[in-house]
C-alpha positions in Angstrom: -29.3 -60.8 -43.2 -29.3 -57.4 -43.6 -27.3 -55.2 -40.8 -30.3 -53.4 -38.5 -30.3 -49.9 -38.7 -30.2 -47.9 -34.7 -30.8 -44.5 -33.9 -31.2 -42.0 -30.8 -33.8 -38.9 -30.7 -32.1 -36.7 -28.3 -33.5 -33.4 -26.7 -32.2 -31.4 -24.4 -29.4 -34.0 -23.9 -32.2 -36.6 -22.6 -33.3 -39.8 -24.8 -36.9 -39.5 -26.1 -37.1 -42.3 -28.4 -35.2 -45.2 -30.3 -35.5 -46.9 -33.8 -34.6 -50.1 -34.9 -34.9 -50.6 -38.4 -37.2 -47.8 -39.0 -39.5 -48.7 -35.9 -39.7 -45.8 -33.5 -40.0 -46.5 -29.4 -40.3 -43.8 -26.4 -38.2 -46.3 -24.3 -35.8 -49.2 -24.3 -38.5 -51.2 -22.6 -40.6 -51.5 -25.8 -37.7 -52.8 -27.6 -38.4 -56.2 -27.9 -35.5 -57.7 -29.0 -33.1 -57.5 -26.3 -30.3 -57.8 -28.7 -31.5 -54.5 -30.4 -31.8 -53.0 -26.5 -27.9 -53.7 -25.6 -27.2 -52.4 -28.7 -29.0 -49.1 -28.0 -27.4 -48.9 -24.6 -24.3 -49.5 -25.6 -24.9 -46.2 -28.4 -26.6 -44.3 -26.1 -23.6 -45.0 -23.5 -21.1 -44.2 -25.6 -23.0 -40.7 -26.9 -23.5 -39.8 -23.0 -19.5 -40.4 -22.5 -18.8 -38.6 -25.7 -20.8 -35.6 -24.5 -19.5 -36.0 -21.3 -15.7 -36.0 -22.5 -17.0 -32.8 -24.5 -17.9 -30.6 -21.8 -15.1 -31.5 -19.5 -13.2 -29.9 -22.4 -14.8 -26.9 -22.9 -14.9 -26.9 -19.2 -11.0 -27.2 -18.9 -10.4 -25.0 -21.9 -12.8 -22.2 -19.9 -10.5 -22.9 -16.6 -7.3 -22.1 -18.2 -8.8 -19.3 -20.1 -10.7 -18.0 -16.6 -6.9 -18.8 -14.9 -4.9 -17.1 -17.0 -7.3 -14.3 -17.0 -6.8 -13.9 -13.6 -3.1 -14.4 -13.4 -2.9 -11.6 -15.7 -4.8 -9.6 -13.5 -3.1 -10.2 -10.6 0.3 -10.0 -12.3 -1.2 -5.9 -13.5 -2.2 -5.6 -9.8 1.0 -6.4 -8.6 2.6 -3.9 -10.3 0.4 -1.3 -9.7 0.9 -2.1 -6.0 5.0 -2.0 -6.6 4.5 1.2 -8.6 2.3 2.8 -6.0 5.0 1.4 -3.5 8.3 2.9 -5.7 6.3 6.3 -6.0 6.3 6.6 -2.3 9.5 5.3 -1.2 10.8 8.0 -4.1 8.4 11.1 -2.4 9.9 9.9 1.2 13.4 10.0 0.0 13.0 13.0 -1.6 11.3 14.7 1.1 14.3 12.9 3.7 17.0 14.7 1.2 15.4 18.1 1.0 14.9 18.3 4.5 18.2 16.8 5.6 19.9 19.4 3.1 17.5 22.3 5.1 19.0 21.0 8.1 22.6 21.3 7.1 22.0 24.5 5.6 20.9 26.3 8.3 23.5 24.7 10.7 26.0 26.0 8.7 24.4 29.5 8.8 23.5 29.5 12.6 26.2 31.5 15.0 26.4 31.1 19.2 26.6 33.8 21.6 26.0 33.7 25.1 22.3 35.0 25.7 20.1 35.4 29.0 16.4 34.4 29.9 15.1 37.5 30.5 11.6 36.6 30.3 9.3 33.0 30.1 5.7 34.0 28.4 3.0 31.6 29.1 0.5 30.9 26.4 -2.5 28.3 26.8 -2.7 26.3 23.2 -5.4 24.4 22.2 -4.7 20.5 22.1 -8.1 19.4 20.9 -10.4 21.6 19.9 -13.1 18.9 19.1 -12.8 18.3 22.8 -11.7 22.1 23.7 -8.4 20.3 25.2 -6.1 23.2 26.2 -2.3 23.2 27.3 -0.1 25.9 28.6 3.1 26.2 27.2 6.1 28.3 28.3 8.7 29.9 25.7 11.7 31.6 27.5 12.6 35.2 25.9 16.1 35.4 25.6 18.5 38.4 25.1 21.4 38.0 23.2 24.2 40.1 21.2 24.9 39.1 18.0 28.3 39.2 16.3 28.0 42.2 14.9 27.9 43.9 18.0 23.9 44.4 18.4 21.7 43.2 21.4 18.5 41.2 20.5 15.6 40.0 22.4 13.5 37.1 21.2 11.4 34.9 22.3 11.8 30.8 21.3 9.8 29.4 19.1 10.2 25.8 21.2 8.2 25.7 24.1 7.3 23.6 27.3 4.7 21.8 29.0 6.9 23.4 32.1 8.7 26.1 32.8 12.3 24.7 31.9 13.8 28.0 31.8 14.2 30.8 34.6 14.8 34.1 34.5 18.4 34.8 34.9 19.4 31.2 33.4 22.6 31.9 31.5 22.7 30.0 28.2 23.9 29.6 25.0 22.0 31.1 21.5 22.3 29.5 18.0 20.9 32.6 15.7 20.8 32.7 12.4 23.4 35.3 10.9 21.1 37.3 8.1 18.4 36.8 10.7 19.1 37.2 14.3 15.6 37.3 15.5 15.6 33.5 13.9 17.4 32.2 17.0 17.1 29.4 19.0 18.7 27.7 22.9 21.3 25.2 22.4 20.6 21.8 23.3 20.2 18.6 22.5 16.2 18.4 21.9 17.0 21.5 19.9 19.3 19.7 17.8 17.5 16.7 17.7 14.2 18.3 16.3 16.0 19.8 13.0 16.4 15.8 12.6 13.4 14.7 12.9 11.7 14.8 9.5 14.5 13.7 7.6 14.8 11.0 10.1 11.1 9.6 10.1 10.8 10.1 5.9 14.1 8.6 5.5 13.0 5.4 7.3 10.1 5.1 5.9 11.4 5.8 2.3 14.0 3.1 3.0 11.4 0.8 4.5 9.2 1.1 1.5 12.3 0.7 -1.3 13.3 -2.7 0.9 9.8 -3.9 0.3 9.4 -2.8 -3.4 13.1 -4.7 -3.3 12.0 -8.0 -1.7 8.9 -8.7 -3.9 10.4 -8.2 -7.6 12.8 -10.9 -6.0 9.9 -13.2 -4.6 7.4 -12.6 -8.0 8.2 -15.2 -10.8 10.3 -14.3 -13.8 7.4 -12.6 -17.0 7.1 -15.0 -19.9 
Protein backbone atom coordinates (compact mmCIF):
# COMPACT_ATOMS: atom_id res chain seq x y z
CA UNK A 1 0.00 0.00 0.00
CA UNK A 2 1.01 3.10 -1.17
CA UNK A 3 2.54 5.74 1.48
CA UNK A 4 -0.46 8.55 2.12
CA UNK A 5 0.49 11.83 1.19
CA UNK A 6 -0.08 14.85 4.37
CA UNK A 7 -0.13 18.41 4.03
CA UNK A 8 -0.69 21.73 6.09
CA UNK A 9 -2.41 25.11 4.61
CA UNK A 10 -0.97 27.68 6.79
CA UNK A 11 -1.97 31.48 7.00
CA UNK A 12 -0.92 33.79 9.02
CA UNK A 13 0.91 31.12 11.07
CA UNK A 14 -2.63 29.51 11.95
CA UNK A 15 -3.79 25.99 10.34
CA UNK A 16 -6.73 26.37 7.91
CA UNK A 17 -6.91 23.13 6.39
CA UNK A 18 -5.30 19.52 6.03
CA UNK A 19 -5.01 16.93 3.14
CA UNK A 20 -4.66 13.37 3.23
CA UNK A 21 -4.08 11.93 0.01
CA UNK A 22 -5.36 14.66 -1.99
CA UNK A 23 -8.55 15.17 0.31
CA UNK A 24 -8.78 18.65 1.77
CA UNK A 25 -10.38 19.27 5.54
CA UNK A 26 -10.90 22.74 7.53
CA UNK A 27 -10.08 20.79 10.75
CA UNK A 28 -8.56 17.67 12.19
CA UNK A 29 -11.95 16.68 13.33
CA UNK A 30 -13.10 15.77 9.83
CA UNK A 31 -10.19 13.50 9.46
CA UNK A 32 -11.57 10.39 9.73
CA UNK A 33 -8.94 8.16 10.11
CA UNK A 34 -7.44 8.82 13.30
CA UNK A 35 -4.25 7.41 12.19
CA UNK A 36 -4.09 10.20 9.38
CA UNK A 37 -5.09 12.86 12.49
CA UNK A 38 -1.91 11.90 14.81
CA UNK A 39 -0.09 12.06 11.91
CA UNK A 40 -1.20 15.61 11.16
CA UNK A 41 -0.59 16.57 14.75
CA UNK A 42 2.43 15.30 14.96
CA UNK A 43 3.44 17.63 11.37
CA UNK A 44 1.66 20.32 12.53
CA UNK A 45 3.61 20.10 16.08
CA UNK A 46 6.71 19.74 14.79
CA UNK A 47 6.11 22.98 12.04
CA UNK A 48 4.79 25.06 15.23
CA UNK A 49 8.18 24.02 17.17
CA UNK A 50 10.17 24.64 14.14
CA UNK A 51 8.65 28.19 13.81
CA UNK A 52 8.91 28.59 17.22
CA UNK A 53 12.77 27.64 17.46
CA UNK A 54 12.90 30.23 14.36
CA UNK A 55 11.84 33.30 16.00
CA UNK A 56 13.59 32.75 19.28
CA UNK A 57 16.56 33.00 16.88
CA UNK A 58 15.86 35.97 15.17
CA UNK A 59 14.82 37.03 18.49
CA UNK A 60 18.26 36.32 20.11
CA UNK A 61 20.19 37.41 17.08
CA UNK A 62 18.05 41.03 17.45
CA UNK A 63 19.11 41.01 21.37
CA UNK A 64 22.69 40.82 20.76
CA UNK A 65 22.49 43.10 17.85
CA UNK A 66 20.11 45.65 20.08
CA UNK A 67 22.92 44.83 23.13
CA UNK A 68 25.84 45.49 21.45
CA UNK A 69 24.26 48.52 20.03
CA UNK A 70 23.83 49.80 23.14
CA UNK A 71 27.15 48.88 24.70
CA UNK A 72 28.57 50.76 21.97
CA UNK A 73 26.73 53.59 22.87
CA UNK A 74 27.33 53.71 26.26
CA UNK A 75 31.02 52.86 25.74
CA UNK A 76 30.88 56.57 23.19
CA UNK A 77 28.97 58.11 26.19
CA UNK A 78 31.49 57.25 28.53
CA UNK A 79 33.98 58.85 26.93
CA UNK A 80 32.46 61.75 26.07
CA UNK A 81 31.63 62.05 29.77
CA UNK A 82 35.71 61.39 30.64
CA UNK A 83 36.50 63.91 27.85
CA UNK A 84 34.16 66.46 29.15
CA UNK A 85 35.62 65.58 32.58
CA UNK A 86 39.67 65.76 31.37
CA UNK A 87 38.68 69.24 29.54
CA UNK A 88 37.72 70.61 32.90
CA UNK A 89 40.10 69.20 35.27
CA UNK A 90 42.76 70.74 32.43
CA UNK A 91 40.75 74.50 32.43
CA UNK A 92 40.86 74.27 36.51
CA UNK A 93 44.54 73.43 36.54
CA UNK A 94 45.33 75.81 34.20
CA UNK A 95 43.33 78.50 35.66
CA UNK A 96 44.97 77.16 39.50
CA UNK A 97 48.62 77.69 37.67
CA UNK A 98 48.02 81.04 36.17
CA UNK A 99 46.55 82.41 39.15
CA UNK A 100 49.02 80.89 41.64
CA UNK A 101 51.86 82.24 39.26
CA UNK A 102 49.82 86.02 39.61
CA UNK A 103 50.05 85.44 43.14
CA UNK A 104 53.72 84.90 43.32
CA UNK A 105 54.39 87.50 41.05
CA UNK A 106 52.98 90.20 42.67
CA UNK A 107 54.38 89.07 46.06
CA UNK A 108 57.56 89.31 44.85
CA UNK A 109 56.89 92.81 43.49
CA UNK A 110 55.00 94.17 46.65
CA UNK A 111 57.26 96.34 49.31
CA UNK A 112 56.17 97.26 53.30
CA UNK A 113 56.36 100.48 54.82
CA UNK A 114 54.84 101.56 57.83
CA UNK A 115 51.52 103.44 56.84
CA UNK A 116 48.62 105.22 59.06
CA UNK A 117 44.71 105.10 58.80
CA UNK A 118 44.13 108.39 58.18
CA UNK A 119 40.68 108.00 57.12
CA UNK A 120 37.69 104.88 57.00
CA UNK A 121 35.04 105.80 53.96
CA UNK A 122 31.83 104.22 54.32
CA UNK A 123 30.07 103.10 51.15
CA UNK A 124 26.51 101.20 51.14
CA UNK A 125 26.90 98.29 48.24
CA UNK A 126 24.25 96.52 46.95
CA UNK A 127 23.98 92.79 48.00
CA UNK A 128 20.93 91.88 46.03
CA UNK A 129 19.58 94.01 43.86
CA UNK A 130 16.62 91.57 42.84
CA UNK A 131 15.71 92.11 46.46
CA UNK A 132 17.39 95.77 46.78
CA UNK A 133 19.58 94.08 49.68
CA UNK A 134 22.16 96.76 50.68
CA UNK A 135 25.33 96.52 52.93
CA UNK A 136 27.69 99.11 54.17
CA UNK A 137 31.16 98.51 53.92
CA UNK A 138 34.12 100.44 55.44
CA UNK A 139 37.68 100.67 53.51
CA UNK A 140 40.30 102.46 55.78
CA UNK A 141 42.45 105.17 53.78
CA UNK A 142 45.83 104.80 54.60
CA UNK A 143 48.95 107.07 54.26
CA UNK A 144 52.05 105.64 53.51
CA UNK A 145 55.73 106.62 52.20
CA UNK A 146 57.08 104.64 49.71
CA UNK A 147 60.79 103.68 49.29
CA UNK A 148 61.53 106.08 47.22
CA UNK A 149 61.02 108.69 49.57
CA UNK A 150 57.26 109.93 48.50
CA UNK A 151 54.07 110.04 50.78
CA UNK A 152 50.89 108.33 49.30
CA UNK A 153 47.44 108.18 50.37
CA UNK A 154 45.15 105.40 49.30
CA UNK A 155 42.31 104.01 50.14
CA UNK A 156 41.98 99.72 50.40
CA UNK A 157 40.39 98.12 48.04
CA UNK A 158 39.36 95.30 50.96
CA UNK A 159 36.69 96.36 52.93
CA UNK A 160 34.43 95.47 56.05
CA UNK A 161 31.10 94.68 57.19
CA UNK A 162 32.60 96.79 60.32
CA UNK A 163 34.80 99.29 60.91
CA UNK A 164 38.00 97.16 61.69
CA UNK A 165 40.26 100.06 61.23
CA UNK A 166 40.45 103.52 63.28
CA UNK A 167 41.88 106.41 62.57
CA UNK A 168 45.26 106.66 63.98
CA UNK A 169 45.81 102.73 63.82
CA UNK A 170 49.43 102.34 63.00
CA UNK A 171 49.95 99.48 60.50
CA UNK A 172 51.92 97.96 58.05
CA UNK A 173 51.44 98.56 53.90
CA UNK A 174 52.42 95.99 51.18
CA UNK A 175 52.48 98.38 47.87
CA UNK A 176 53.30 97.45 44.82
CA UNK A 177 56.78 99.07 43.66
CA UNK A 178 55.91 100.40 39.87
CA UNK A 179 52.48 101.23 41.46
CA UNK A 180 52.20 102.58 44.91
CA UNK A 181 48.70 103.49 44.77
CA UNK A 182 48.21 99.49 44.26
CA UNK A 183 48.74 98.93 48.00
CA UNK A 184 47.23 96.92 50.35
CA UNK A 185 47.22 96.30 54.86
CA UNK A 186 49.18 93.42 55.88
CA UNK A 187 47.50 90.61 57.36
CA UNK A 188 46.59 87.39 57.24
CA UNK A 189 42.98 87.66 55.43
CA UNK A 190 44.99 89.77 53.05
CA UNK A 191 47.28 87.18 52.39
CA UNK A 192 44.94 84.53 52.42
CA UNK A 193 42.64 86.10 49.60
CA UNK A 194 45.60 86.20 46.84
CA UNK A 195 45.14 82.33 47.58
CA UNK A 196 42.03 81.76 47.13
CA UNK A 197 41.41 81.10 43.50
CA UNK A 198 44.27 79.12 42.96
CA UNK A 199 43.24 77.22 46.00
CA UNK A 200 39.42 76.49 45.02
CA UNK A 201 40.42 75.73 40.99
CA UNK A 202 43.31 73.65 42.12
CA UNK A 203 40.98 71.44 44.17
CA UNK A 204 38.60 71.18 41.99
CA UNK A 205 40.98 70.49 39.00
CA UNK A 206 42.60 67.82 41.14
CA UNK A 207 39.18 66.52 42.22
CA UNK A 208 38.02 66.20 38.65
CA UNK A 209 41.67 64.52 37.27
CA UNK A 210 41.17 61.82 40.39
CA UNK A 211 37.71 60.98 38.96
CA UNK A 212 38.73 60.94 35.20
CA UNK A 213 41.60 58.70 37.02
CA UNK A 214 39.38 56.20 38.84
CA UNK A 215 36.97 55.39 36.03
CA UNK A 216 39.50 54.51 33.05
CA UNK A 217 40.64 52.06 35.95
CA UNK A 218 37.04 50.72 36.84
CA UNK A 219 35.78 50.62 32.76
CA UNK A 220 36.69 47.21 31.13
CA UNK A 221 39.68 46.84 28.82
CA UNK A 222 38.35 47.86 24.52
CA UNK A 223 38.28 44.76 22.38
Amino acid sequence: MPDKKYSINWENDEPVSFEVDGVAYESLDQVPDEADREKLTAMMDASIEQQFEKEFKDFDKEFEKDFEANKKSSANAEKLTLGIFSGVAALMLLIAAISSFSAVRRLGSEASAPGRVVDVVKQREYVSQQDNIVRDYYYPVVEFTSSDGRSHTAQMTEGSQSPYYEVGDEVTVRYNQQHPLDARIKSAGSDALMWILPGITGVLGLAFLGAVIAVRKLMPPEE
